[in-house]
TORKOL-4160 file (C-alpha; in steps of 0.2 Angstrom, whole numbers, padded with zeros to 4 digits, m for minus):
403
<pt num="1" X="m0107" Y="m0692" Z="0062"/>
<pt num="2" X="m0100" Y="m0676" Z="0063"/>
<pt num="3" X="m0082" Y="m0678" Z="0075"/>
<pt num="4" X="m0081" Y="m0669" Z="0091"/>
<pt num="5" X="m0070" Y="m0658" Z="0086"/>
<pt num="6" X="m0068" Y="m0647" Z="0070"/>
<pt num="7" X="m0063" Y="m0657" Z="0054"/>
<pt num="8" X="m0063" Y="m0645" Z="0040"/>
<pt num="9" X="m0047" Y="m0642" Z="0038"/>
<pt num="10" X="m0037" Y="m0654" Z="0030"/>
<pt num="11" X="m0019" Y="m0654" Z="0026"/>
<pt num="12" X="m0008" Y="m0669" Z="0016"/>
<pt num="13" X="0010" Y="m0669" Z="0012"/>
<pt num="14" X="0023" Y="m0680" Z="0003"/>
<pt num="15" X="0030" Y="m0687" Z="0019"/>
<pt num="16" X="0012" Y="m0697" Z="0022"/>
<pt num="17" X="0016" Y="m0715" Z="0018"/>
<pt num="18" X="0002" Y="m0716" Z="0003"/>
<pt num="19" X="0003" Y="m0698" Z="m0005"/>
<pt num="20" X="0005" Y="m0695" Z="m0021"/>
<pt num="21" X="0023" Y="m0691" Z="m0029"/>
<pt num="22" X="0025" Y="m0677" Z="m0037"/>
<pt num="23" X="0040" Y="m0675" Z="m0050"/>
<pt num="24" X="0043" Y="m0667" Z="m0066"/>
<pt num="25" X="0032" Y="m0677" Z="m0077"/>
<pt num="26" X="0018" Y="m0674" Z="m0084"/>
<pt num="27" X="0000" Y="m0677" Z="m0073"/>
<pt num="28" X="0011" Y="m0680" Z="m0058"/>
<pt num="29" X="0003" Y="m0661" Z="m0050"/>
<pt num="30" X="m0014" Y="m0667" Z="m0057"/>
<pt num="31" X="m0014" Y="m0685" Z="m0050"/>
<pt num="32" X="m0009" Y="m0674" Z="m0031"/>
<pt num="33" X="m0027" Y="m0664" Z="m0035"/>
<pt num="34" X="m0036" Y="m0677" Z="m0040"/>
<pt num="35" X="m0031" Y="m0687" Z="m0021"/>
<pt num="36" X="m0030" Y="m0673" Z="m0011"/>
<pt num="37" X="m0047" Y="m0663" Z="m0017"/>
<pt num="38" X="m0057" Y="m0675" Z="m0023"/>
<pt num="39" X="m0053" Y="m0694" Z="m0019"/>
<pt num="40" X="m0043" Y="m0696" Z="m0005"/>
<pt num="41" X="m0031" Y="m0708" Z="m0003"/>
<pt num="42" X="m0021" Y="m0724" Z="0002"/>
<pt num="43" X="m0039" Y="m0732" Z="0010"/>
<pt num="44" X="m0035" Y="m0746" Z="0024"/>
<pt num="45" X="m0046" Y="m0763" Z="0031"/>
<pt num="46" X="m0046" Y="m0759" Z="0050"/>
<pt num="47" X="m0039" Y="m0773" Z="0058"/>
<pt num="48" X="m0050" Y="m0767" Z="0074"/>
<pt num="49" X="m0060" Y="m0752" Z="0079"/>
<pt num="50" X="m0061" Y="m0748" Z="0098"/>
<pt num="51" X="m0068" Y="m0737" Z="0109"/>
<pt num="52" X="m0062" Y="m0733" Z="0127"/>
<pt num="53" X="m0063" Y="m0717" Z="0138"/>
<pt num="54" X="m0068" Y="m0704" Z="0124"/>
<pt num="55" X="m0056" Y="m0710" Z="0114"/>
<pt num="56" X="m0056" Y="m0722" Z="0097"/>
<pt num="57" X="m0040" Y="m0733" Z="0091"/>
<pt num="58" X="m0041" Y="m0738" Z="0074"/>
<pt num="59" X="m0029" Y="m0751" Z="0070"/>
<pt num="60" X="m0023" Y="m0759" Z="0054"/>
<pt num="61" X="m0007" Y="m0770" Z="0049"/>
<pt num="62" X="0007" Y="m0762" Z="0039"/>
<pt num="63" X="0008" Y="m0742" Z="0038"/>
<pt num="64" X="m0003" Y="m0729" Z="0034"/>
<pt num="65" X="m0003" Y="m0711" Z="0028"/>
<pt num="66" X="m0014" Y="m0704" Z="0044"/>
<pt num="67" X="m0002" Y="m0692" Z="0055"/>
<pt num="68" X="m0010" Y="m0681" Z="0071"/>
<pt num="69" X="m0019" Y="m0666" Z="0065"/>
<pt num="70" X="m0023" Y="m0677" Z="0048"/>
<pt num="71" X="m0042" Y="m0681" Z="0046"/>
<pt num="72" X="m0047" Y="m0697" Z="0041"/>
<pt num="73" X="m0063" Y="m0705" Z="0033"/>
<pt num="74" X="m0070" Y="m0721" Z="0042"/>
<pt num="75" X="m0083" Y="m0731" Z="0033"/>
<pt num="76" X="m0091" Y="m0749" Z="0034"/>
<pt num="77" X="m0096" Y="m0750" Z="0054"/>
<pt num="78" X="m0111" Y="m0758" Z="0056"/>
<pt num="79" X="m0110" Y="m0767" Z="0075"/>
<pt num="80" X="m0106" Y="m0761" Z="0089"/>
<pt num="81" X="m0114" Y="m0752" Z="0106"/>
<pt num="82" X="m0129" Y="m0742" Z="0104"/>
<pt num="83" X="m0124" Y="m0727" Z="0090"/>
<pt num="84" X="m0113" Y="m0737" Z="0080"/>
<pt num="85" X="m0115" Y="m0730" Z="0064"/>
<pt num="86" X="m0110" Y="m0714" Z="0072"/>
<pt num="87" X="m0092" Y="m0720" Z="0071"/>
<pt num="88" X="m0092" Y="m0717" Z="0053"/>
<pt num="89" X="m0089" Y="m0702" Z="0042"/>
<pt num="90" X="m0072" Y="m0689" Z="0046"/>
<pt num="91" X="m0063" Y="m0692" Z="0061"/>
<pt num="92" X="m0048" Y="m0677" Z="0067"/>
<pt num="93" X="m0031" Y="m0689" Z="0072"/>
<pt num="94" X="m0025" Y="m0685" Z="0087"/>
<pt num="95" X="m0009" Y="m0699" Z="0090"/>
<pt num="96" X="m0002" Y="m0713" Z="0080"/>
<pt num="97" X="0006" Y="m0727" Z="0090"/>
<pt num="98" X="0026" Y="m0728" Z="0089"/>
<pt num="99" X="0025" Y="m0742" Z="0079"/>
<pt num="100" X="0013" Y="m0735" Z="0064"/>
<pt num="101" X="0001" Y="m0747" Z="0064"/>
<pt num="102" X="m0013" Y="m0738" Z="0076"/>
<pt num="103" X="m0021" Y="m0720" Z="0075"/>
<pt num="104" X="m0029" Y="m0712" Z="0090"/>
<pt num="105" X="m0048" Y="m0699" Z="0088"/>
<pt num="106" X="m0058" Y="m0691" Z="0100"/>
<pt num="107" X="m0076" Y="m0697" Z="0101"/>
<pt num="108" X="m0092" Y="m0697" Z="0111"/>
<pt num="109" X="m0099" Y="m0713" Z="0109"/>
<pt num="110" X="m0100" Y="m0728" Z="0119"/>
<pt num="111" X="m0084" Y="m0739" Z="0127"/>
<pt num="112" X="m0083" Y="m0755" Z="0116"/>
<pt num="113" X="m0080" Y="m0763" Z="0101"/>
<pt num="114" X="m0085" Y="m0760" Z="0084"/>
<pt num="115" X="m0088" Y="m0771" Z="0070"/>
<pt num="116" X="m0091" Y="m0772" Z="0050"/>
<pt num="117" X="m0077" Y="m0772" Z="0035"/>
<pt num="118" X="m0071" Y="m0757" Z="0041"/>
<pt num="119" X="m0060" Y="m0744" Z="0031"/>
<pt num="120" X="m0049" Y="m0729" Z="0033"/>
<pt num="121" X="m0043" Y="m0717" Z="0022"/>
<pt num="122" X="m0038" Y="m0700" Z="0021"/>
<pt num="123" X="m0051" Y="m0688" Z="0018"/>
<pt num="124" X="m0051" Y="m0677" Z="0003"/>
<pt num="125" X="m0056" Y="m0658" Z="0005"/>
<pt num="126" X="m0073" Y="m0662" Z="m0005"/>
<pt num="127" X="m0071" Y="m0655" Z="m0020"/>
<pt num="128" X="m0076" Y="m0658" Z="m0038"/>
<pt num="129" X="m0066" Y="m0662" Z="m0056"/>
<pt num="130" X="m0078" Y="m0657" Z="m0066"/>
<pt num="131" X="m0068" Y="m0658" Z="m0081"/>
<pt num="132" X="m0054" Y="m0670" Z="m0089"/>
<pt num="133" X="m0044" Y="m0671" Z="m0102"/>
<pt num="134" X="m0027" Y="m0677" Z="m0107"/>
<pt num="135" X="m0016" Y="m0670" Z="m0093"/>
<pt num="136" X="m0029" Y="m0659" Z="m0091"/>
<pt num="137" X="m0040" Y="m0655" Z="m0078"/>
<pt num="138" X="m0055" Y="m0642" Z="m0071"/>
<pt num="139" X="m0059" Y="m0642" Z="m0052"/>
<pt num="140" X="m0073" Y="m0631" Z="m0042"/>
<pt num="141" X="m0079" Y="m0632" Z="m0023"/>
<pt num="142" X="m0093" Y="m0643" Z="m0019"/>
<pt num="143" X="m0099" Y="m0629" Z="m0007"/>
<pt num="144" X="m0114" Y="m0623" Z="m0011"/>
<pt num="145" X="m0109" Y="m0606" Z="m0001"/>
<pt num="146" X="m0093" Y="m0603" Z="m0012"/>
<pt num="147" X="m0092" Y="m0591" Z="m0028"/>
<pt num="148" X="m0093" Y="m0604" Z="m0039"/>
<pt num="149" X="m0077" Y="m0600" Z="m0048"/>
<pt num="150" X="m0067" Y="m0613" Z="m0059"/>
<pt num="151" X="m0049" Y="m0620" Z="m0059"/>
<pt num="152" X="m0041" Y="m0624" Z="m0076"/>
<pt num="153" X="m0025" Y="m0634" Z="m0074"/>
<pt num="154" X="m0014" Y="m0639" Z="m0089"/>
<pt num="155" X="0000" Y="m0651" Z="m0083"/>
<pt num="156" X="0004" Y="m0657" Z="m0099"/>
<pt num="157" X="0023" Y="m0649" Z="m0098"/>
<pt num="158" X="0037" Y="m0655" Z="m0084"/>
<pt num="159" X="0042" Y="m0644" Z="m0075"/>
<pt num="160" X="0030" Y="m0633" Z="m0072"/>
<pt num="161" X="0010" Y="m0633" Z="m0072"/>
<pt num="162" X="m0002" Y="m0618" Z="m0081"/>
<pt num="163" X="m0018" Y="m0613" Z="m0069"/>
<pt num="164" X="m0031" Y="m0601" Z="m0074"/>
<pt num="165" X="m0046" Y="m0598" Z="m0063"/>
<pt num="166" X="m0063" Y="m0594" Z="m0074"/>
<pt num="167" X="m0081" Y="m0588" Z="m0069"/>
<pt num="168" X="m0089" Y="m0604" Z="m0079"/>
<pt num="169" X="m0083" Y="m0616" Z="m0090"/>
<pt num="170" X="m0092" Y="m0626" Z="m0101"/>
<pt num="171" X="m0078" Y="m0640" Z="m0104"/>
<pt num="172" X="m0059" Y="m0643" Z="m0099"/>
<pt num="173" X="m0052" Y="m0629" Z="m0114"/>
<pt num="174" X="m0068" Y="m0617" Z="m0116"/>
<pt num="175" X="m0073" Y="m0603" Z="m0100"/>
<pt num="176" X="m0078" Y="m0587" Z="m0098"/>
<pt num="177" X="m0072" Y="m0573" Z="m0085"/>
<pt num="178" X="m0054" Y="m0579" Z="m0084"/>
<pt num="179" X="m0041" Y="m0573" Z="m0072"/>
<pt num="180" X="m0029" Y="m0569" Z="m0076"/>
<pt num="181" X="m0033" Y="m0564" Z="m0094"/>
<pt num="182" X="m0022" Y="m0567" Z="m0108"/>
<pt num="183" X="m0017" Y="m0547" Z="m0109"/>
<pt num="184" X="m0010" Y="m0551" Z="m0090"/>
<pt num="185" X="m0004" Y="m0567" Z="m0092"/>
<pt num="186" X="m0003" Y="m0576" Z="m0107"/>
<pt num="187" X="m0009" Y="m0594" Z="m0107"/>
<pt num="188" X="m0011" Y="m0593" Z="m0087"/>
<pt num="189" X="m0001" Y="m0592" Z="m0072"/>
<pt num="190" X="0014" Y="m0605" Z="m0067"/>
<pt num="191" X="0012" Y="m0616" Z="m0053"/>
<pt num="192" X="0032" Y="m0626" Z="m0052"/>
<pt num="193" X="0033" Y="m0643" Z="m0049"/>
<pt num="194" X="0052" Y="m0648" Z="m0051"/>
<pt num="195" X="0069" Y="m0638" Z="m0056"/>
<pt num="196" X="0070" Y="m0658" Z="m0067"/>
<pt num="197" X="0061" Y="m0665" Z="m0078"/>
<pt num="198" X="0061" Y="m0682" Z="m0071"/>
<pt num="199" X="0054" Y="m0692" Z="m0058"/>
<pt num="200" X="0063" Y="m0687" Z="m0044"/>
<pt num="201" X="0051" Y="m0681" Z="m0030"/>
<pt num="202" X="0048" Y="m0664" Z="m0021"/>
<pt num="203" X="0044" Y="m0660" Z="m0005"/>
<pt num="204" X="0025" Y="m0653" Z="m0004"/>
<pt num="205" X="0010" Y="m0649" Z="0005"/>
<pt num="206" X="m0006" Y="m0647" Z="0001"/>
<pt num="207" X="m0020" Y="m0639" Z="0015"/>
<pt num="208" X="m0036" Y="m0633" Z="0012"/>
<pt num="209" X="m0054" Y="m0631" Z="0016"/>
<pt num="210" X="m0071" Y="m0634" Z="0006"/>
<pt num="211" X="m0069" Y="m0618" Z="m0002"/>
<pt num="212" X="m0051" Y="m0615" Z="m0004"/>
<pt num="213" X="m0033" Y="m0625" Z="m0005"/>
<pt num="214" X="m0015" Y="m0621" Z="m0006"/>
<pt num="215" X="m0003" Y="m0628" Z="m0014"/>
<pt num="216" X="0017" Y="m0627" Z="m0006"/>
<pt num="217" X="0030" Y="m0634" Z="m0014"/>
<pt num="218" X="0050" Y="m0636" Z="m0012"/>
<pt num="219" X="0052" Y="m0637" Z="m0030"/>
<pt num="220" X="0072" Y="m0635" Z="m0033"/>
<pt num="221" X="0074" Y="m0650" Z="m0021"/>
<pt num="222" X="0078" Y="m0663" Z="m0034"/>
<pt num="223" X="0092" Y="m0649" Z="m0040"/>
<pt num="224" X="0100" Y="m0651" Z="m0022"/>
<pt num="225" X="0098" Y="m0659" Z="m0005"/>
<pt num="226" X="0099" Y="m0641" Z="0001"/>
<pt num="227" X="0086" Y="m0631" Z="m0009"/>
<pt num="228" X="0072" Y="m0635" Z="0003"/>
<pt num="229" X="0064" Y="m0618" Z="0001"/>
<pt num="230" X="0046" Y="m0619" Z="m0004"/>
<pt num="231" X="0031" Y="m0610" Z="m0011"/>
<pt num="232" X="0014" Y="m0606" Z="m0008"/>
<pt num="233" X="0000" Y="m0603" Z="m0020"/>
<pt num="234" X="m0016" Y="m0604" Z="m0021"/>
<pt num="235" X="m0035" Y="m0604" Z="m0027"/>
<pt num="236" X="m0053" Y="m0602" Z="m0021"/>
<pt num="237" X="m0062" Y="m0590" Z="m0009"/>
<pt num="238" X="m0055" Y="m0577" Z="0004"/>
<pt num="239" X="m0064" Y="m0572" Z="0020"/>
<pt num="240" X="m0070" Y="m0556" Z="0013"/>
<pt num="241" X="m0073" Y="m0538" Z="0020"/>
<pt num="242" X="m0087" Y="m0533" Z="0009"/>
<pt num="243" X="m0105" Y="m0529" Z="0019"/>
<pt num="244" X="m0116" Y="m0540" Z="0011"/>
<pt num="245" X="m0104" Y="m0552" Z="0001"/>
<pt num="246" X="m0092" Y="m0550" Z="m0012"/>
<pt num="247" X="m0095" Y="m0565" Z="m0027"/>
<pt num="248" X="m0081" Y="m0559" Z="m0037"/>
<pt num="249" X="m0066" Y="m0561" Z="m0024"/>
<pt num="250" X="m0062" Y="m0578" Z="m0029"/>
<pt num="251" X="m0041" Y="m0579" Z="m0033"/>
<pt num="252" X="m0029" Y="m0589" Z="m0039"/>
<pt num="253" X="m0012" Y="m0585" Z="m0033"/>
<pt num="254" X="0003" Y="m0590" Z="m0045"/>
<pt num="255" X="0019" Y="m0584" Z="m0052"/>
<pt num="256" X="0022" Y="m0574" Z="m0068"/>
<pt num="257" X="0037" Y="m0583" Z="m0071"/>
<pt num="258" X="0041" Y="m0601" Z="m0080"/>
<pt num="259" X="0058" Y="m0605" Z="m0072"/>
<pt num="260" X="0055" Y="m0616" Z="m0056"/>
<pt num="261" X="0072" Y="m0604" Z="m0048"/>
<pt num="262" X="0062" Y="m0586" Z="m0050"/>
<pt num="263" X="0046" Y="m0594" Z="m0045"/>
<pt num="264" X="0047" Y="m0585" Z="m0028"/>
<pt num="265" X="0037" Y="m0570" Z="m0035"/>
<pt num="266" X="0022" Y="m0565" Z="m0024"/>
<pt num="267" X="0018" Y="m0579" Z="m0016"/>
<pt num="268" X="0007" Y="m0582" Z="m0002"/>
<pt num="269" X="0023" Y="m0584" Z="0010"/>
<pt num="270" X="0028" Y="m0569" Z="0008"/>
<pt num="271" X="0024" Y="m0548" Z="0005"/>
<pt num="272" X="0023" Y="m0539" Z="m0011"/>
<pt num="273" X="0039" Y="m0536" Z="m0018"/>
<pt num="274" X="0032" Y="m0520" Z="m0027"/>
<pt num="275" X="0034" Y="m0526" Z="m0045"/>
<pt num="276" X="0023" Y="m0543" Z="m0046"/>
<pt num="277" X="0003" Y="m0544" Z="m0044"/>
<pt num="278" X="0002" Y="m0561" Z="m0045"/>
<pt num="279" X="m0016" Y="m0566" Z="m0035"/>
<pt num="280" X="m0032" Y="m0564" Z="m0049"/>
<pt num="281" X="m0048" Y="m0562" Z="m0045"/>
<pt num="282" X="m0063" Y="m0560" Z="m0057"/>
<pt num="283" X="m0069" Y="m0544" Z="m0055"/>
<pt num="284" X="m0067" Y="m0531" Z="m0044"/>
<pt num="285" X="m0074" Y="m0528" Z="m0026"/>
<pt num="286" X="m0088" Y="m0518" Z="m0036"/>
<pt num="287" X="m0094" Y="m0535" Z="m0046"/>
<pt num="288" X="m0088" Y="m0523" Z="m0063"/>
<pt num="289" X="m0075" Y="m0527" Z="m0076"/>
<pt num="290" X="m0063" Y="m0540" Z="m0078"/>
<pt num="291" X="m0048" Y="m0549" Z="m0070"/>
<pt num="292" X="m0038" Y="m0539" Z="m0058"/>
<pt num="293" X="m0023" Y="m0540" Z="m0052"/>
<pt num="294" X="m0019" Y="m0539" Z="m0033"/>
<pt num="295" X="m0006" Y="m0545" Z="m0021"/>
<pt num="296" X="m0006" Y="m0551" Z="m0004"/>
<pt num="297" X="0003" Y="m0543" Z="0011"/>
<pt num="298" X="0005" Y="m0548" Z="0030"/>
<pt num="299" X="m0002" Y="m0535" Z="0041"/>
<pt num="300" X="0015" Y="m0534" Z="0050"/>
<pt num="301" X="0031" Y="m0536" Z="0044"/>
<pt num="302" X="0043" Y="m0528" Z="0031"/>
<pt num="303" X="0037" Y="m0526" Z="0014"/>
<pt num="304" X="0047" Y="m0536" Z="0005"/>
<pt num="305" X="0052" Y="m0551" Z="0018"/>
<pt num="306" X="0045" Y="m0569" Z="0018"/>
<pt num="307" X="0038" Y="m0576" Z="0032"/>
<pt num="308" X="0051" Y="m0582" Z="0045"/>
<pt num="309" X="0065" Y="m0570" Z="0042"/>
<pt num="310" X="0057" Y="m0554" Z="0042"/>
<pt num="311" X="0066" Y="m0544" Z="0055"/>
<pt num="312" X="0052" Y="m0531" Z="0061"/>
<pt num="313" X="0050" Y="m0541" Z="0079"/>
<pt num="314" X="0069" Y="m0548" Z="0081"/>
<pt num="315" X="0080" Y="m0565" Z="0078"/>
<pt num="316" X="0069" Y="m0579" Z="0085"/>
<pt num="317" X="0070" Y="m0585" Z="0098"/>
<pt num="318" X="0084" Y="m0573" Z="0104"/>
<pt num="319" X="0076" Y="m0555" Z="0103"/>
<pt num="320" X="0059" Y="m0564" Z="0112"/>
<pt num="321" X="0056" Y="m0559" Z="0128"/>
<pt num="322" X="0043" Y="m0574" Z="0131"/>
<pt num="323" X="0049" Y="m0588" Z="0117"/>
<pt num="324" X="0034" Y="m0584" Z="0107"/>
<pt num="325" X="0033" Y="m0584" Z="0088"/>
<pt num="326" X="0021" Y="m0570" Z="0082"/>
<pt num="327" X="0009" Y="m0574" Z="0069"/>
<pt num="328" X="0000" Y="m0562" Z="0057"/>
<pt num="329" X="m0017" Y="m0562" Z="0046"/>
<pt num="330" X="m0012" Y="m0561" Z="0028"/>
<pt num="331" X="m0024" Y="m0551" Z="0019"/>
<pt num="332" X="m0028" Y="m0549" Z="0000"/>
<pt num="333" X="m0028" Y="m0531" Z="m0007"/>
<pt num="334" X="m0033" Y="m0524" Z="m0024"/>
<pt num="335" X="m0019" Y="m0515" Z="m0035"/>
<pt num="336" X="m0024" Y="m0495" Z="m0034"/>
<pt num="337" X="m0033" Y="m0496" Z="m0018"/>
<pt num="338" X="m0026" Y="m0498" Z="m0001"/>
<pt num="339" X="m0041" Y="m0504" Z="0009"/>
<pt num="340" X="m0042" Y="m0525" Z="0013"/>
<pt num="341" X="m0053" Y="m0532" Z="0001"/>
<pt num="342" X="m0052" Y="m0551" Z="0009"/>
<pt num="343" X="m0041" Y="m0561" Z="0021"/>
<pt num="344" X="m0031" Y="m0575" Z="0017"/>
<pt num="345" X="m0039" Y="m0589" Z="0029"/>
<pt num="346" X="m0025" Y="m0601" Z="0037"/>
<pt num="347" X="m0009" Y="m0595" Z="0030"/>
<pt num="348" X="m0001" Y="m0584" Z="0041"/>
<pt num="349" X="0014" Y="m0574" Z="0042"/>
<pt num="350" X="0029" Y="m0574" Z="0056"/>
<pt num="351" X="0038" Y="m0555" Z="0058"/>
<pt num="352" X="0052" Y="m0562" Z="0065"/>
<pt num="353" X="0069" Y="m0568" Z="0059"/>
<pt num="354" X="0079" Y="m0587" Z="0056"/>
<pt num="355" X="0064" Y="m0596" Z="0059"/>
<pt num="356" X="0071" Y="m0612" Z="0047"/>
<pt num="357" X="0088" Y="m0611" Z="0062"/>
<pt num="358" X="0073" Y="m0620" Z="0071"/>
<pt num="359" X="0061" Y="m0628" Z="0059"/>
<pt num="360" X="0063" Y="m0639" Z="0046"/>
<pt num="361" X="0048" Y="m0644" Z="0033"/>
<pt num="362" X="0032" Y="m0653" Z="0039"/>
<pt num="363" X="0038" Y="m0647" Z="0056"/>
<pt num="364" X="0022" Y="m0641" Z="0071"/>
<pt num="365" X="0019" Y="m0630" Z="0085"/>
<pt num="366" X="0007" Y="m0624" Z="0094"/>
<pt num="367" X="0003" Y="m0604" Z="0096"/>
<pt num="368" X="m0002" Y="m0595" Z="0111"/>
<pt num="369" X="m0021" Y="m0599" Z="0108"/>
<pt num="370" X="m0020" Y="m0616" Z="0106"/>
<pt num="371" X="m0020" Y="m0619" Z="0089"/>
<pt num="372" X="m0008" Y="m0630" Z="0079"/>
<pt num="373" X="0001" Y="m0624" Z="0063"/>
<pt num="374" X="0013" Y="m0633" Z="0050"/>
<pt num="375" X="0027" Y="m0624" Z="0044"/>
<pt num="376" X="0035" Y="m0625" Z="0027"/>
<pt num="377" X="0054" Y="m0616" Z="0025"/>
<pt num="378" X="0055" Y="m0599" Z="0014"/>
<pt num="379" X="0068" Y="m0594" Z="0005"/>
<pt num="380" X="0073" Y="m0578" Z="m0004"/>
<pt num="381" X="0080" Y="m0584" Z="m0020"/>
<pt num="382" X="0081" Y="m0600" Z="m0032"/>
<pt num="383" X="0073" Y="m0609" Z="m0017"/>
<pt num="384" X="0089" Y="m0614" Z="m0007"/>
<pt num="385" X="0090" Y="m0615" Z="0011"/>
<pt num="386" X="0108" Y="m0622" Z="0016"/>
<pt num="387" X="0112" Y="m0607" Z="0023"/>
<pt num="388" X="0096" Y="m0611" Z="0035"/>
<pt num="389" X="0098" Y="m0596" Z="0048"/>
<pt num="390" X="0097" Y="m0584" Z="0034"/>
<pt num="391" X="0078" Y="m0592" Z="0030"/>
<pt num="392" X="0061" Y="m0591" Z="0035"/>
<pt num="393" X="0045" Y="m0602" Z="0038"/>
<pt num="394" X="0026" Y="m0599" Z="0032"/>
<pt num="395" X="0014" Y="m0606" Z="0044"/>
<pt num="396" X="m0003" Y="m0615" Z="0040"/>
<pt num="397" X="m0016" Y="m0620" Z="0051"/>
<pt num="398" X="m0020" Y="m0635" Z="0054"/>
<pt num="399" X="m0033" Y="m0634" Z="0069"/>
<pt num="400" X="m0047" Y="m0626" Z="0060"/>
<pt num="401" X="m0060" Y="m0617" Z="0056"/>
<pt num="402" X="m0052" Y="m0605" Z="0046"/>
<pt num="403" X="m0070" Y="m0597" Z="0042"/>
């Protein structure tokens, strides 16, 4: 059954109980994809499954990785009142009991219990590994609406990952149409895990849809306690602006730069800096040529600011007339042109100043229209944010839809 509200958007970070660790070891970023896009994670025997009132409790013994906001896969009810079955497939979690061991969702069905071997698990964004090898891994949306594009990751170094995105591929080291090429950048983009190349974990978010995911990360943080400055990059398909579609707008965001401390350039948190074109697509708007380069920019804000301490509207909240944050579409544009070719869908951008005085990571709030976001702190160099005022935040929805 399809839940009653919108569970398209997923997001998963390192503070759920079950995720993945990610470090600075090798497979540790492919092991994340492979939970988070295609598996799902830390599944649960329901110890109960109850209905009252509109609202379903799920309960279990011990903790689990489900937080509000999080979707959630149920399976295995096959008793209950009439429309049982129903109860299965994605659920949207709306509380969790003080105590971790109960979840809350909205449903339609009927008051009562529900029965079977009944399992819960956090539900992956549906994609597909289409290829493997050692430390080596191909991933593509399932969506049979999306471009069809290809993600290449190589995760066989420490510290950081290789990504290129490719038209086709025809196993884990052979494609064709890759962006970037080698000419821009060779062997691919860099996506950082860790500052050391060790086990220590980082601080991380993944969110995403059925055609596109990012991937945000505090890197530096097993460097220092301090350096909790993230991220974000990111691959699959825009909401573009092209009458009649554009097949080609697929991008991968990622940096041009292997050292995890000057892996700030370009990313989606942030406004062109004027030097680095670090979002590929395949071709460009006209379905001709190769690769292209292209940067992504907030449609308010200072050029060259990050989300959160960009100070176009003020010091938040102490320049805010009303106490609200202000939140902008990001928006994907083509080097040499100055039109929109596609928006970004879910990452946002805040023209206002010191957001991370007020937030820290994995933090919520809820905008003017209703809809929920989760922030992750920006920083403006080698990822450190003990100076917290100085820093920003990047939201990311996590109401849906983004499309």
């Amino acid at each position: 059954m399809a839940s009653v509200v919108d569970t398209s958007t997923k997001h998963f970070t390192s503070q759920m109980s079950g995720a993945p660790v990610l470090s600075g070891t090798a497979g540790s970023l492919i092991a994340l994809l492979d939970a988070c896009l295609r598996d799902g994670f830390d599944i649960k025997t329901l110890s109960s499954l109850t209905v009252a009132g509109g609202v379903a409790t799920a309960a279990y013994a011990g903790a689990h990785s489900a937080t509000p906001d999080s979707v959630v896969l149920i399976a295995g009810v096959t008793g209950g009142p009439a429309g049982f079955a129903d109860l299965n497939g994605e659920q949207k979690i709306t509380t969790k009991a003080a105590a971790g061991n109960s979840v809350t969702f909205a449903t339609a069905l009927p008051d009562g219990v529900y029965t079977g071997t009944i399992t819960m698990k956090m539900a992956p964004l549906g994609w597909t590994k289409v290829y493997a090898g050692a430390n080596k891994a191909v991933y593509k949306s399932a969506d049979p609406t999306g471009s069809g594009c290809y993600l290449r990751v190589d995760d066989s170094g420490t510290t950081v990952a290789r990504v290129i995105g490719y038209e086709s591929m025809t196993d884990v080291d052979s494609g064709v149409g890759p962006f970037p090429t080698p000419a821009q950048i060779a062997g691919g983009g860099y996506w950082a895990k860790s500052s050391a190349a060790n086990g220590a974990a980082t601080q991380w978010l993944l969110s995403g849809d059925s055609k596109v995911f990012y991937f945000t990360n505090a890197a530096a943080l097993p460097t220092s306690s301090g350096y909790l400055g993230t991220v974000t990059r990111g691959f699959g398909d825009p909401v573009t602006q092209k009458p009649g579609g554009d097949p080609y707008a697929c991008f991968l965001n990622c940096s041009l730069q292997s050292v995890t401390s000057s892996s700030i350039d370009g990313g989606l948190d942030r406004r062109w800096d004027g030097a680095n074109n670090t979002t590929f697509s395949p071709r460009t708007h006209t379905g001709l040529g190769s690769a292209v380069p292209q940067f992504a920019r907030a449609l308010t804000g200072i050029s060259t600011a990050a989300s959160g301490q960009d100070t176009l509207l003020g010091i938040f909240p102490n320049e805010c007339v009303d106490g609200a944050i202000r939140l902008s579409r990001r928006a994907i544009v083509q080097v040499g042109f100055l039109g929109i070719r596609a928006f970004v869908p879910g990452v946002h951008h805040i023209p206002q100043d010191r957001l991370a005085g007020v937030f820290n990571n994995f933090d919520k709030f809820t905008a003017t229209d209703g809809r929920r976001f989760i922030v992750m702190l920006t920083s403006s160099s080698a990822l450190e944010t003990t100076a917290s005022a100085t820093f920003g935040a990047v939201p990311i929805d996590v109401t849906g839809p983004w499309r």
